[in-house]
VMD Tcl script that builds the backbone (N, CA, C; Angstrom):
set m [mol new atoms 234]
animate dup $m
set s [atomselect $m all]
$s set {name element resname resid chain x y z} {
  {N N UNK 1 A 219.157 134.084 235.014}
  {CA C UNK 1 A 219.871 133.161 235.884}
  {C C UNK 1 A 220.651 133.920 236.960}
  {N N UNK 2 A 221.399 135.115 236.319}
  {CA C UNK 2 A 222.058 135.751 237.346}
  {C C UNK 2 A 221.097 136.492 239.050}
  {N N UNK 3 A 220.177 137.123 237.882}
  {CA C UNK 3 A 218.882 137.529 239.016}
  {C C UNK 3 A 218.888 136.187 240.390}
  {N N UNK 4 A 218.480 135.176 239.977}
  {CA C UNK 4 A 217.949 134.075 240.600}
  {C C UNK 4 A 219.390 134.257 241.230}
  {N N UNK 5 A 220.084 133.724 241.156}
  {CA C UNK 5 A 221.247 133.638 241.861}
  {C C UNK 5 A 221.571 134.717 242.878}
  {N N UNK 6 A 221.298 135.748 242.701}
  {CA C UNK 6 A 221.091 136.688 243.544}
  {C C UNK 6 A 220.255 136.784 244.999}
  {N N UNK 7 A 219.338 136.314 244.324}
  {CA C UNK 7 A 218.022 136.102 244.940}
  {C C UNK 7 A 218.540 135.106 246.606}
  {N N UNK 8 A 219.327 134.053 245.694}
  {CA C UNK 8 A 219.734 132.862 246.935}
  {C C UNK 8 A 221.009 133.638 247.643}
  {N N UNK 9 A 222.103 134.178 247.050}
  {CA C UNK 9 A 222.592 134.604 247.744}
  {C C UNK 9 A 222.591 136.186 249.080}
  {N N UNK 10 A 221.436 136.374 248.291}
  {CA C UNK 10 A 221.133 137.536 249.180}
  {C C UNK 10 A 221.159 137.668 251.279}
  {N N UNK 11 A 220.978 136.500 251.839}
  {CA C UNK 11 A 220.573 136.265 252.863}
  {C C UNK 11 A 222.305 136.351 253.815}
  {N N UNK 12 A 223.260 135.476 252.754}
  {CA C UNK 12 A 224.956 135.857 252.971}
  {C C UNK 12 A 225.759 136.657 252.613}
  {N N UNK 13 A 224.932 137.501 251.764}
  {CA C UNK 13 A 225.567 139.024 251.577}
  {C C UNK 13 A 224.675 139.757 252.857}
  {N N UNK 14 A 223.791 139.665 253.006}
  {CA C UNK 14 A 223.300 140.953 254.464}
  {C C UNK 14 A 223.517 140.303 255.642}
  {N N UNK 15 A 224.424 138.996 256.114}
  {CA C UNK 15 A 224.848 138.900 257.127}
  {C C UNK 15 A 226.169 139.158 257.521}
  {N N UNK 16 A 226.753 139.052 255.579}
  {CA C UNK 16 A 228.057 139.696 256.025}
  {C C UNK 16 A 228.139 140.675 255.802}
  {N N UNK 17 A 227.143 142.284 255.266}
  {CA C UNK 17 A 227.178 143.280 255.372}
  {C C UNK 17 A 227.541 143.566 257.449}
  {N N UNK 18 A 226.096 142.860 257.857}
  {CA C UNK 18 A 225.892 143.422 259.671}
  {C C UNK 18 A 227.668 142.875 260.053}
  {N N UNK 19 A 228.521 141.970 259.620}
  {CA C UNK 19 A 229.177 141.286 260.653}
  {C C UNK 19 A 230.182 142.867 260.537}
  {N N UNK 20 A 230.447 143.013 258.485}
  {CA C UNK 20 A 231.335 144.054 258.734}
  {C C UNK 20 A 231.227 144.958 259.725}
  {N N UNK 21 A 229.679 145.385 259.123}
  {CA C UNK 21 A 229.609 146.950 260.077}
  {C C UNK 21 A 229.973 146.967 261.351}
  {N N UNK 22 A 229.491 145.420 262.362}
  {CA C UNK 22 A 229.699 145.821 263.509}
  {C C UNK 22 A 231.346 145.626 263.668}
  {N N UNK 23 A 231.778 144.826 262.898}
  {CA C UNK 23 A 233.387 145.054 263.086}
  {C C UNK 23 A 234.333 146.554 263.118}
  {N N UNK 24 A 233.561 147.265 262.510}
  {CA C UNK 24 A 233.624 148.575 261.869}
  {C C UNK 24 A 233.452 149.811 263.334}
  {N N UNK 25 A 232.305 149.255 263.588}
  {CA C UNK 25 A 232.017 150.183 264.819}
  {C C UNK 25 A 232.651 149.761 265.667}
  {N N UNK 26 A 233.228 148.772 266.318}
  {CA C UNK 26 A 233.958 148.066 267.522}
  {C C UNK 26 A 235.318 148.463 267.532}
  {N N UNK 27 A 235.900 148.637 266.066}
  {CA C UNK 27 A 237.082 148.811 265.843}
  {C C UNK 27 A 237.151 150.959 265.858}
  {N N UNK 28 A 236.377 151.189 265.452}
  {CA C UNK 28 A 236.024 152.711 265.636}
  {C C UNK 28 A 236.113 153.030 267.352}
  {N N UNK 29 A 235.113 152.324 268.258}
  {CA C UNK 29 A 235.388 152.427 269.392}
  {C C UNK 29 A 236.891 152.507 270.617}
  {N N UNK 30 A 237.279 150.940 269.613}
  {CA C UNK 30 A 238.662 150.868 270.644}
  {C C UNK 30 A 239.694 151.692 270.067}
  {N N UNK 31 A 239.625 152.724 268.881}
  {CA C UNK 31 A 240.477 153.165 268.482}
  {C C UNK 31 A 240.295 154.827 269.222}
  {N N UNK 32 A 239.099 155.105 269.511}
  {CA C UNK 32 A 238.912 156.154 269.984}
  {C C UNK 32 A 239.351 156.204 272.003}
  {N N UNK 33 A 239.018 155.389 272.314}
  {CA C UNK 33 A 239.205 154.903 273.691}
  {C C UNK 33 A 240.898 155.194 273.708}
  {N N UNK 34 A 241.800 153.879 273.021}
  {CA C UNK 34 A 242.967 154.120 273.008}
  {C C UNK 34 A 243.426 155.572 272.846}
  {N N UNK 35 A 242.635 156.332 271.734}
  {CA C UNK 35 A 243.518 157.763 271.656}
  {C C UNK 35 A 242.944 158.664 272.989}
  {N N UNK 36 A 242.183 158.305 273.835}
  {CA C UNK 36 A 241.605 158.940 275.149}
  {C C UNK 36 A 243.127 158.529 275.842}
  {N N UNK 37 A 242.976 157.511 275.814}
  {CA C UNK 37 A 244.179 156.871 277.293}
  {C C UNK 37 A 245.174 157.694 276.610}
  {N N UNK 38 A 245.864 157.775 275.502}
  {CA C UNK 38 A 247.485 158.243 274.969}
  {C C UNK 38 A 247.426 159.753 275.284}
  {N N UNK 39 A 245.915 160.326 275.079}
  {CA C UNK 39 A 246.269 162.332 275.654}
  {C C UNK 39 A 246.233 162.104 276.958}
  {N N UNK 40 A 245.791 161.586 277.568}
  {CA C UNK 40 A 245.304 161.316 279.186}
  {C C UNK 40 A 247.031 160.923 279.696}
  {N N UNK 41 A 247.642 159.778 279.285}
  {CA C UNK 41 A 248.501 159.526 279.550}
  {C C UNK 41 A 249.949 160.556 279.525}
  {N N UNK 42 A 249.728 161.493 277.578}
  {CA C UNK 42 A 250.665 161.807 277.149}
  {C C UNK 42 A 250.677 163.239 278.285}
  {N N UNK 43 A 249.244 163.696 279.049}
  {CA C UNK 43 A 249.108 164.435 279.850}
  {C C UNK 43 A 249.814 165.070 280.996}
  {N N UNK 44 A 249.845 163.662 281.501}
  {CA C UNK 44 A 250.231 163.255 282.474}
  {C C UNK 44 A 251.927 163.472 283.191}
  {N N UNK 45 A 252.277 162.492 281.652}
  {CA C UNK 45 A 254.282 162.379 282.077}
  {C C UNK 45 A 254.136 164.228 281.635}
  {N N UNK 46 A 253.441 164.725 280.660}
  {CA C UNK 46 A 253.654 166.474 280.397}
  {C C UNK 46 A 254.309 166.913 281.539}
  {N N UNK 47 A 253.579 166.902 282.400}
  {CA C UNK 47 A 253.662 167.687 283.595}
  {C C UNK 47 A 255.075 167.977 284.422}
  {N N UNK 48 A 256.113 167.127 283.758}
  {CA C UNK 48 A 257.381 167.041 284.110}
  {C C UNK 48 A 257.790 167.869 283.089}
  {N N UNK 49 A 259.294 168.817 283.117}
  {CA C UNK 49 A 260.090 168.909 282.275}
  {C C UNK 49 A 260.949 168.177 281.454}
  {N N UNK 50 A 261.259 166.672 281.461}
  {CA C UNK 50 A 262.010 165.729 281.150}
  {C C UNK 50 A 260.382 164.816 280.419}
  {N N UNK 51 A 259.594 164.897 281.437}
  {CA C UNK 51 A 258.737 164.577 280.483}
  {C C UNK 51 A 257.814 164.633 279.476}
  {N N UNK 52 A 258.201 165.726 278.779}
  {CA C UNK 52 A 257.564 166.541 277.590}
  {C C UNK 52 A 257.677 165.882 276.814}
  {N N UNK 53 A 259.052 165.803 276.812}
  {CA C UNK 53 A 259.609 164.906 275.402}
  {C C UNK 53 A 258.886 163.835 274.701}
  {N N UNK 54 A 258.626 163.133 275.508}
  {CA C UNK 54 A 257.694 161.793 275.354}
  {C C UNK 54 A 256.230 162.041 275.662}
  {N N UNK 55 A 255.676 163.416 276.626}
  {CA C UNK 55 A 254.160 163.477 276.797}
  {C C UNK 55 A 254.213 164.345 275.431}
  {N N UNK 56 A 254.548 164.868 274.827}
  {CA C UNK 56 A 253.771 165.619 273.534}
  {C C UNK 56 A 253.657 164.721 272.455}
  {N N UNK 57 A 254.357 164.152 272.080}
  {CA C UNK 57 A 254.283 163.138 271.077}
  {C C UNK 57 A 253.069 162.258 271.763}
  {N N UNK 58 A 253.169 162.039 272.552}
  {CA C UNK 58 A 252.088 161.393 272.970}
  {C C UNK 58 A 250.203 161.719 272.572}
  {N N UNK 59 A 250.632 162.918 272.851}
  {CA C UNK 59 A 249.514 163.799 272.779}
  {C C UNK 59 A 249.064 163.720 271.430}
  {N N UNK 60 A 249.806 164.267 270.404}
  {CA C UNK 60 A 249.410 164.238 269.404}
  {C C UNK 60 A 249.070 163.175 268.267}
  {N N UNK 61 A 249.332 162.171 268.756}
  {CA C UNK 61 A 249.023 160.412 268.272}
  {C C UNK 61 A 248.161 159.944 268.658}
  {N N UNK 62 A 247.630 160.922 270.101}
  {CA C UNK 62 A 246.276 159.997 270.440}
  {C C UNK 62 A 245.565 161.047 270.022}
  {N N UNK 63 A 245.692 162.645 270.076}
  {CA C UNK 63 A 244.652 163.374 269.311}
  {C C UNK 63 A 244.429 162.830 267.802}
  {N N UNK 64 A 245.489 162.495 267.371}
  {CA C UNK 64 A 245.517 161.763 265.546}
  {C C UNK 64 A 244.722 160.886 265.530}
  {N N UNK 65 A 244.573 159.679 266.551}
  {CA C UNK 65 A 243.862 158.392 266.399}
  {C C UNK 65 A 242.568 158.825 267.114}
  {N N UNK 66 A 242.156 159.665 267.698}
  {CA C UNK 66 A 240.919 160.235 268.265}
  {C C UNK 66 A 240.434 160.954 267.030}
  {N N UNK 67 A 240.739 162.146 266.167}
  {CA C UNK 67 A 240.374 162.406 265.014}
  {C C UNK 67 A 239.953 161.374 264.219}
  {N N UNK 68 A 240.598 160.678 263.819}
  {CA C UNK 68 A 240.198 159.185 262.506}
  {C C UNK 68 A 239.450 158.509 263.091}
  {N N UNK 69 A 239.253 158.206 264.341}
  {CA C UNK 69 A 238.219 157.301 264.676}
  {C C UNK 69 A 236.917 158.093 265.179}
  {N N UNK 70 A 236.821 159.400 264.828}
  {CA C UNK 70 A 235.486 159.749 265.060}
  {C C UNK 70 A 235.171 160.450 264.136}
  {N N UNK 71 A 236.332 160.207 262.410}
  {CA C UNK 71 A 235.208 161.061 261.224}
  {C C UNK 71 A 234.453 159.648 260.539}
  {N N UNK 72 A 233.631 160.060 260.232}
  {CA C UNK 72 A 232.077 159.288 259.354}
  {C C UNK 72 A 232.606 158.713 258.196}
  {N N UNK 73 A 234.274 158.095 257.440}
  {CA C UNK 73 A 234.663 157.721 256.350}
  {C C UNK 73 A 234.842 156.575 256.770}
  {N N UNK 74 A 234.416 155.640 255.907}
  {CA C UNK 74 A 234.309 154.305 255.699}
  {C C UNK 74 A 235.228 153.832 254.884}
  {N N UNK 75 A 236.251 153.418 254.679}
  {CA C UNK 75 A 237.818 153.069 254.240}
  {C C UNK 75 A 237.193 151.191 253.006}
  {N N UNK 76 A 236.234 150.684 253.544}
  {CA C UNK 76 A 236.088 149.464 252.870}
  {C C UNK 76 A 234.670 148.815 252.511}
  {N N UNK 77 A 234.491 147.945 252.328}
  {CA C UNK 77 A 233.223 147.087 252.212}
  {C C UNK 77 A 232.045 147.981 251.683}
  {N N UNK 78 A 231.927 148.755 250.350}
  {CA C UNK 78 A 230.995 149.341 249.967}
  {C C UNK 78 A 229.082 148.646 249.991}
}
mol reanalyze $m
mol bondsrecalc $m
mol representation Tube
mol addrep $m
């Protein structure tokens, strides 16, 4: 019985496998983008002496969120 049951549900488990994944990759994307703009940005104010303060931290939050969003670990939905 369980088999059979399987059987029917199979078609709404592999659509909500694709919905995760692509949620997965979309969210991988804008997380990598964002940590582009924060070194780009944190770059930027650098270039001042007054603005270090706030461009290094910068820097290193978007290098942080640029790291995690481009290693291959999958955090959910086995």
């Amino acid at each position: 019985m369980e088999s059979f049951l399987n059987v029917l549900l199979w078609p709404f488990k592999a659509i909500l496998q694709l919905v995760f994944f692509i949620i997965s990759l979309v969210g991988r994307f804008v997380a990598a983008v964002i940590g582009l703009l924060l070194i780009l940005v944190g770059v930027i104010v650098s270039l001042t002496i007054v603005g270090a303060i706030v461009g290094i931290p910068l820097i290193i939050v978007g290098i942080t969120l640029l790291v995690a969003s481009l290693s291959g670990r999958r955090h959910c939905c086995n």
